[in-house]
C-alpha positions in Angstrom: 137.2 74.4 77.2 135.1 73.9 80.0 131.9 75.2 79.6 128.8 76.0 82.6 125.9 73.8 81.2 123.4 76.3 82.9 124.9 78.8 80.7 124.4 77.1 77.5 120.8 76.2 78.8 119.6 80.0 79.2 121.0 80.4 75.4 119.0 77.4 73.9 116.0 78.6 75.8 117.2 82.0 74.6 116.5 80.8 71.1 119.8 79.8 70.2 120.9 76.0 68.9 122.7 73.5 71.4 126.1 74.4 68.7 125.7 78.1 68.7 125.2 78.5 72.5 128.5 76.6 72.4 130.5 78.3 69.9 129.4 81.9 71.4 130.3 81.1 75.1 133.7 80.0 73.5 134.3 82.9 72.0 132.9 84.8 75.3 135.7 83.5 76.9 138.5 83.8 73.9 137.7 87.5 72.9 138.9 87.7 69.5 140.1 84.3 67.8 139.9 82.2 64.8 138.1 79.4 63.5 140.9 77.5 63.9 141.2 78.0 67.6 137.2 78.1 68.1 136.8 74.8 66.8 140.0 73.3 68.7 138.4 74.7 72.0 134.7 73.8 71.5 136.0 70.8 70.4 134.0 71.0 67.2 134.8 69.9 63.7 136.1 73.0 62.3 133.6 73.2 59.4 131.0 73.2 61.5 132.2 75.8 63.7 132.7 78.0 60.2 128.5 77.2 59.2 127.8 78.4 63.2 130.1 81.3 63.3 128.2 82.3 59.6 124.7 81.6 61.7 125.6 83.8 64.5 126.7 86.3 62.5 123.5 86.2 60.5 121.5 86.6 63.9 123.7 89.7 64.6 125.3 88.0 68.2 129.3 88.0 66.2 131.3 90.0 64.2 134.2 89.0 61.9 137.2 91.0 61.5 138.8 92.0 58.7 142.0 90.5 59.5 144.9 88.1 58.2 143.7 85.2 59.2 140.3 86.0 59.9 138.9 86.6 63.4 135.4 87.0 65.3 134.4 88.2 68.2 131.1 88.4 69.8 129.2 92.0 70.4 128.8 93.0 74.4 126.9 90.2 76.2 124.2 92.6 77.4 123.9 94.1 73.9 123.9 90.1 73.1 121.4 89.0 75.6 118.9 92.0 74.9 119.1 91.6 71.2 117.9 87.7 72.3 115.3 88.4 74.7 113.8 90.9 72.3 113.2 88.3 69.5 111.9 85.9 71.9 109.5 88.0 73.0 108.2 89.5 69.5 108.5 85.5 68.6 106.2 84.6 71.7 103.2 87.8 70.8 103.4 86.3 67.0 102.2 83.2 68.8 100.3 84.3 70.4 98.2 85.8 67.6 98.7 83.0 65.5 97.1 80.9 68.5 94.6 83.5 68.2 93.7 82.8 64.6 93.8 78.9 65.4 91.2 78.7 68.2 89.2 81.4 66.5 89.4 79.1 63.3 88.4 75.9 65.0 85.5 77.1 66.9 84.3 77.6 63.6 83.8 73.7 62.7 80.4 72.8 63.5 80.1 71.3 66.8 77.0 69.0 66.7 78.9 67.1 64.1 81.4 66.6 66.9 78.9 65.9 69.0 77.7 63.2 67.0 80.6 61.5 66.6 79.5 60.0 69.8 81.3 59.3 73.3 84.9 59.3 74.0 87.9 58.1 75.9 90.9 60.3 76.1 94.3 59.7 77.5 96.3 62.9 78.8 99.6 62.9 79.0 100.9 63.8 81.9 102.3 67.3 83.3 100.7 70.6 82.3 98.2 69.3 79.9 96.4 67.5 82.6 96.0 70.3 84.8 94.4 71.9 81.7 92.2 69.4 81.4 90.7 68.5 84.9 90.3 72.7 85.0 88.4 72.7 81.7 85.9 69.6 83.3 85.5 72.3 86.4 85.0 74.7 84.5 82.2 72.8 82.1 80.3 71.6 85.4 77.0 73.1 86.5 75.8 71.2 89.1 78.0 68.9 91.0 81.8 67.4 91.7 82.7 64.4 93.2 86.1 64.0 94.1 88.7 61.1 96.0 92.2 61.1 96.6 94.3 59.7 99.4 95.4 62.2 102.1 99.1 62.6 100.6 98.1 63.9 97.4 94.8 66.0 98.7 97.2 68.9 99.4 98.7 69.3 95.8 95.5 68.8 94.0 94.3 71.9 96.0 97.2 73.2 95.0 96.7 73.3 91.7 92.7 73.0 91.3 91.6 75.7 94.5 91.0 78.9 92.1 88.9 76.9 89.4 87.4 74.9 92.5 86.2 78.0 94.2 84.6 79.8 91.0 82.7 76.4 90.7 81.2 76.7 94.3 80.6 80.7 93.4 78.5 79.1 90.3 76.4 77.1 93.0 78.1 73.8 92.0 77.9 71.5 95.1 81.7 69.6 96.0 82.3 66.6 97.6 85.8 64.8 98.5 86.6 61.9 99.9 90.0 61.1 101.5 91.8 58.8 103.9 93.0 58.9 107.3 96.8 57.6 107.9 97.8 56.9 111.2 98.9 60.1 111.8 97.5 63.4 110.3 100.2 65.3 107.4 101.1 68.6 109.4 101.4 70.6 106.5 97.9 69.5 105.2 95.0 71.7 105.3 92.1 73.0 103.4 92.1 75.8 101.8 89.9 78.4 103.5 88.1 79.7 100.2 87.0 76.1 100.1 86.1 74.8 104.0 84.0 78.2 104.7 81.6 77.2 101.8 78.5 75.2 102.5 78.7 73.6 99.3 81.7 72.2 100.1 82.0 68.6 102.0 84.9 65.9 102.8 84.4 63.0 104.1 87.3 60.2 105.4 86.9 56.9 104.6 89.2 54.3 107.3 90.5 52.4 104.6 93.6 53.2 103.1 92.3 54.4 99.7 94.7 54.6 96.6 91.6 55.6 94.3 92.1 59.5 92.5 88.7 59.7 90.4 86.6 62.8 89.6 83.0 62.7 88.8 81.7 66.0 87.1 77.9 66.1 86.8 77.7 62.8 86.5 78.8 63.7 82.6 82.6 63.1 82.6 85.4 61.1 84.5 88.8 61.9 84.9 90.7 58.8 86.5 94.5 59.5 87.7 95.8 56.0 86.4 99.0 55.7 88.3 98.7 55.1 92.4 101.6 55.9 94.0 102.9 59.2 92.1 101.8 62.8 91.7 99.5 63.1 89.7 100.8 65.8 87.4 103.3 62.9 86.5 101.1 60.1 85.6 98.9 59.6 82.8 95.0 60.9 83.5 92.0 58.5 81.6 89.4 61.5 80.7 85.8 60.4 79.5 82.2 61.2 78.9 81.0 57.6 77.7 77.5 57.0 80.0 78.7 53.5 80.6 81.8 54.6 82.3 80.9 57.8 84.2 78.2 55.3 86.1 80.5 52.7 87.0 82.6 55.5 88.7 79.9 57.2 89.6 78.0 54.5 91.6 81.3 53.7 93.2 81.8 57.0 94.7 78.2 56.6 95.7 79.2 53.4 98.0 82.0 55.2 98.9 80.5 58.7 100.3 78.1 57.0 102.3 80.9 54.5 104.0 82.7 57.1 105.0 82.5 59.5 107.9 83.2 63.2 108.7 85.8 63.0 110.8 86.7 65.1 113.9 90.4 65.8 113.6 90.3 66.8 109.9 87.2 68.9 111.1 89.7 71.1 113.5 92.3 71.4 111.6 90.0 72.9 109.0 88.6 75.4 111.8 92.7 76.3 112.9 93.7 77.0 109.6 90.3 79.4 108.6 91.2 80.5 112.0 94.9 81.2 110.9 94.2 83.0 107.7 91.0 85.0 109.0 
């Protein structure tokens, strides 16, 4: 039997096993059957199917009937569904307290010994957990940022970074970015207003064609986007606060920032889009 892979998906992500998604959208479709027949259309071995069906009935999703031979059949799918959702949601607040207890329970070990365990180099894997982190280094910085990125992937670290950007400049932190200028502008790039209207705010263009995505944060830490030709969120990001390192990047972006230019076109295209959402 044929089944819809999004429809086993939403059941794993429901809670249930890749098996029991199975075995329940089987018996969805057969109403009533047997063990026999379950396993013949899941194409399961049929002791398998029996430990599923026993698993499913323990989660309160089947039934079995008291018949000659034996027979299940699952309860309504919205009853099914609800019942579910419900656990995954009481599961998800448990974690949440649980999380609770963890980071209450690690803020607790004594951070100068940390501290002293001297500087470090960190490698973030990519997706989620390096948004998190380049957030947490805005979030840490006082005084100043100092940012590059070519053109093409400008727009989706904005994207991503603008809210915990803007609450830096609301702290007074001073922001600098440099990008390049391809031939011909992206149309759908623009900064974001909260950003271009703030004084503290400055980008420069440099004429090269840059592939460099470095941030500088205080002149403290580094985060360096170690893949050049994909989105960021999907290559691995080099995080550090070792003095040697920061300096290196630091004095590079130095060089940089005053090679480069503020540059007319980038300029108006800023002023149409405050313009636009004004």
């Amino acid at each position: 039997m044929l089944l819809r892979e999004d429809d086993v998906k939403i059941l794993i992500d429901l809670g249930l096993s890749h098996r029991q998604a199975s075995v329940f959208l089987v018996l969805s479709r057969l109403k009533s059957s047997t063990a026999r027949s379950i396993a013949t259309a899941s194409r399961q071995p049929r002791q398998d199917v029996y430990k599923v069906l026993d698993e499913l009935i323990q989660l309160g999703l089947i039934e079995k009937e008291l018949s000659s031979p034996t027979k299940f059949s699952i309860i309504p799918i919205h009853d099914a569904c609800s019942l579910l959702l419900r656990r995954k949601v009481k599961n998800a607040v448990y974690l949440r307290r649980e999380t609770k207890i963890l980071e209450r329970d690690l803020q607790g070990i004594d951070l100068e010994l940390v501290h002293d365990e001297g500087r470090k180099v960190l490698l973030v894997s990519e997706g989620e957990s390096i948004v998190l982190r380049m957030k947490k280094s805005i979030e840490n910085t006082r005084r100043s940022i100092d940012a590059i990125a070519p053109q093409k992937f400008l727009g989706q670290g904005f994207f991503f970074l603008t809210q915990a950007l803007e609450k830096a400049l609301q702290r007074g932190v001073k922001i600098r970015f440099i990008t390049n200028i391809l031939d011909e502008m992206d149309s759908r790039f623009s900064i974001p207003s909260a950003l271009a209207k703030n004084s503290s705010f400055r980008i420069r263009t440099i004429l090269s064609h840059t592939r460099s995505r470095f941030c500088v944060y205080d002149n403290r830490e580094v985060t360096v986007v170690l893949s050049s030709d994909i989105d960021f969120t999907k290559s691995p990001l080099l995080w550090s606060n070792c003095a040697s390192l920061v300096n290196d990047y630091r004095d590079h972006y130095e060089t940089l920032w005053n090679d480069s230019i503020d540059f007319p076109l980038l300029k108006s295209k800023t002023e149409t889009a405050l313009s636009i959402n004004s």
